[in-house]
C-alpha positions in Angstrom: 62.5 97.8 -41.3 61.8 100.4 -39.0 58.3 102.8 -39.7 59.0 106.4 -39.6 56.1 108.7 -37.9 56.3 112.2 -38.1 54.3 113.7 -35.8 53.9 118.2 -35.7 53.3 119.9 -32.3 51.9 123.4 -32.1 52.3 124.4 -28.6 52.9 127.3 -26.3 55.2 126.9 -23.4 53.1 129.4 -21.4 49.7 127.6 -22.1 48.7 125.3 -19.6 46.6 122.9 -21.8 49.8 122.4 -24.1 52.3 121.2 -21.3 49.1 118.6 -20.5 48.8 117.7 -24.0 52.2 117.2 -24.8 52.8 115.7 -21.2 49.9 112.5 -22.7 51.7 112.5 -26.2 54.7 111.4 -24.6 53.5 109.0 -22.6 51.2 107.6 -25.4 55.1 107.4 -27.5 56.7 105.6 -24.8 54.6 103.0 -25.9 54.8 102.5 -29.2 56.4 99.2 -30.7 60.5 99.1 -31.2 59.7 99.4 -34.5 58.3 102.6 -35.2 60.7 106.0 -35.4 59.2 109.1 -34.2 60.4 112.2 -35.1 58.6 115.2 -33.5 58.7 118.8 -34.7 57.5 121.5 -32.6 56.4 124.7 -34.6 56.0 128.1 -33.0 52.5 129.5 -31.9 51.4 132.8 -30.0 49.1 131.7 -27.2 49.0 135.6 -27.3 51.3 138.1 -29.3 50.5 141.2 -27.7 52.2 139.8 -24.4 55.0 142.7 -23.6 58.5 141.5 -22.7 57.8 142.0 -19.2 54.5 139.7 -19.1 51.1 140.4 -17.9 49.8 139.3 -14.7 47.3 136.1 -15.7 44.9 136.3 -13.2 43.9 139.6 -13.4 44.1 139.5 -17.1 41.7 137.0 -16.9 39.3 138.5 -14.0 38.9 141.5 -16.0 38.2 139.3 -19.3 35.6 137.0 -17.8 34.3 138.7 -14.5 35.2 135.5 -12.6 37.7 134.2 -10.1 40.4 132.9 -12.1 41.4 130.0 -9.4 37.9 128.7 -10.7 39.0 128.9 -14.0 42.5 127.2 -12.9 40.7 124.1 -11.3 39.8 122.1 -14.6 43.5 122.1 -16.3 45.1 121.8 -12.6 42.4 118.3 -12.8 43.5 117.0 -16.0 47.4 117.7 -15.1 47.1 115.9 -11.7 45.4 113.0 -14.1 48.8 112.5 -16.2 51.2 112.7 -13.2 51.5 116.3 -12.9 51.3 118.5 -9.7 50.4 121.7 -11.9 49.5 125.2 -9.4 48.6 128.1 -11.5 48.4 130.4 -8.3 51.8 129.8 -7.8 53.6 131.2 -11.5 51.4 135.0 -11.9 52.6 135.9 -14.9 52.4 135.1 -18.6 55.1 136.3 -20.6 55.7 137.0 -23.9 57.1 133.5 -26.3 59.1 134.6 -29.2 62.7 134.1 -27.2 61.3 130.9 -26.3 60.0 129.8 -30.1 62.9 131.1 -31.7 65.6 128.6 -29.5 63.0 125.5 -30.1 62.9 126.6 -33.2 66.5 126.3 -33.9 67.1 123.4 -31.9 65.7 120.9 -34.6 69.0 120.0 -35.7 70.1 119.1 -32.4 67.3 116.4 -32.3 65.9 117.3 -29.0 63.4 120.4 -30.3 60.2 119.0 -28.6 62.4 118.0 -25.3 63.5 121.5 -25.2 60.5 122.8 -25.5 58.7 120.8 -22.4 62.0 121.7 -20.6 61.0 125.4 -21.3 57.2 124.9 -20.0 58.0 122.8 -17.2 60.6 125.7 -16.1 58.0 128.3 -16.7 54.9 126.0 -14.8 56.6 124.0 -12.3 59.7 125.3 -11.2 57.6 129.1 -11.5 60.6 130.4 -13.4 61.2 133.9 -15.4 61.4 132.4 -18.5 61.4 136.2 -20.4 64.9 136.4 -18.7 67.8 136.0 -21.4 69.5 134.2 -18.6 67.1 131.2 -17.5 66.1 130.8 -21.2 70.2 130.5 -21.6 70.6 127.7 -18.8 67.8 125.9 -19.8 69.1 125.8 -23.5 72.8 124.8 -22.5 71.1 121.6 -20.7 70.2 120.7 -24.3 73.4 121.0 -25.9 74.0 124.6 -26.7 76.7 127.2 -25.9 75.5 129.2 -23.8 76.8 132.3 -25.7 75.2 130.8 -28.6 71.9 130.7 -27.1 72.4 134.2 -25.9 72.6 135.6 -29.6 70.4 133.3 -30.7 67.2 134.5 -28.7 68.5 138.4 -29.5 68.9 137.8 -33.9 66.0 140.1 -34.9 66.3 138.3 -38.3 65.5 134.6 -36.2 62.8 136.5 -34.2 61.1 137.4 -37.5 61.3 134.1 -38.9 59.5 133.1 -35.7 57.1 135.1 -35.9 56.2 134.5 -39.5 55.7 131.2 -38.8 53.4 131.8 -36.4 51.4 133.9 -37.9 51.1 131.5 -40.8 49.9 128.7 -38.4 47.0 130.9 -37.5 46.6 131.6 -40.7 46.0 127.7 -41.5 43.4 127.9 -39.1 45.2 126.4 -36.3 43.1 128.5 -33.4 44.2 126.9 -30.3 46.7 125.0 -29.0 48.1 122.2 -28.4 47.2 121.1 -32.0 49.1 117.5 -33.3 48.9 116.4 -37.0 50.2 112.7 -37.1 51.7 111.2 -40.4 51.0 114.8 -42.4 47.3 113.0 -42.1 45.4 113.3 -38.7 44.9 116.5 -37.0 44.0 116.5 -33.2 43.5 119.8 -31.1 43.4 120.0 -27.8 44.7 118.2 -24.4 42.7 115.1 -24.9 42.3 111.5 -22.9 45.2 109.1 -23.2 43.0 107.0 -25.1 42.9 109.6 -28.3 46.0 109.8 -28.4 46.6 106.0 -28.8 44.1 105.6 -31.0 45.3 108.5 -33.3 48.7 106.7 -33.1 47.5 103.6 -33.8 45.3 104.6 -37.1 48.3 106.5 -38.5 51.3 103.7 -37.8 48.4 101.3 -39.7 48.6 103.2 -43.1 52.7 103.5 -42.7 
């Protein structure tokens, strides 16, 4: 009899850490024995809520935050991408744009089965293909590759009532004392924060399948 893992992702597709993070969960799932289910939920967070619509330009945000060169600041998470396979530039995507379009279709894509696919499809548009992803119209595409209607999608991300619901949720993850993403809780049990080595991951894994 199969072993059902449920594992919770609080992410950001804007934060860089998050598409590392979820980037070594995957990989640390792919090998996992036939018999163990996984069933990921992603759940909304605010890397930043005060982000307009129209997004913020990251490196000068940050240059007038810390006083600093931001590609310096770039250099570590551009390190641990290029670690797990991925050929992350910061320079090359400027701004960081406001989430809640994005949260609300992962959101509502659980019962499609493929939430936590979408949302790496989302940050991998946003990072590595350096797209607009506060455009109705790329957030659309991207969400008809996963097995919406595209006019679907397009009311979805603009339902004031779903945006709230978001955003509530988000606000109650801070409110649990979730600080920082990416944060994982495996099994309802085991709580780890942060883009950490492949090894954590498969050790987290491993201690949670063992009490299944």
């Amino acid at each position: 009899m199969a072993k059902l893992l449920k594992i919770d992702v609080f992410t950001d597709v804007v934060c860089p850490w998050c598409l590392v993070g979820s980037a070594r969960l995957d990989q640390a799932l792919a090998n996992l024995p036939d018999d163990v289910e996984v069933e990921v939920e992603n759940h909304p967070f605010y890397l930043d809520p005060s982000v307009p619509p129209e997004g913020v330009d990251v490196g000068q945000m940050l240059k007038e935050k810390y006083g600093r060169d931001p590609k310096e600041m770039w250099e570590r998470v551009q390190s641990e991408a290029a670690k797990s396979g991925i050929a992350l530039d910061l320079s090359k995507q400027p701004r960081m744009f406001n989430t809640a379009k994005a949260h609300t279709l992962t959101r509502l894509s659980r019962g499609n089965g493929n939430q936590h696919e979408l949302a790496n499809a989302i940050a991998e548009a946003y990072f590595l293909e350096h797209r607009q992803i506060n455009d109705d119209n790329v957030l659309a595409d991207i969400a008809a590759e996963y097995g919406w209607d595209r006019g679907d999608a397009l009311d979805a991300i603009n339902d004031e009532h779903e945006l709230g619901v978001t955003a509530q949720l988000a606000t109650s993850a801070a409110e649990q004392g979730i600080r920082g993403v990416p944060f994982f809780v495996f099994g309802g049990k085991y709580a780890l924060s942060g883009a950490q080595p492949d090894e954590v991951f498969k050790q987290a894994l491993d201690k949670t399948i063992s009490e299944l």
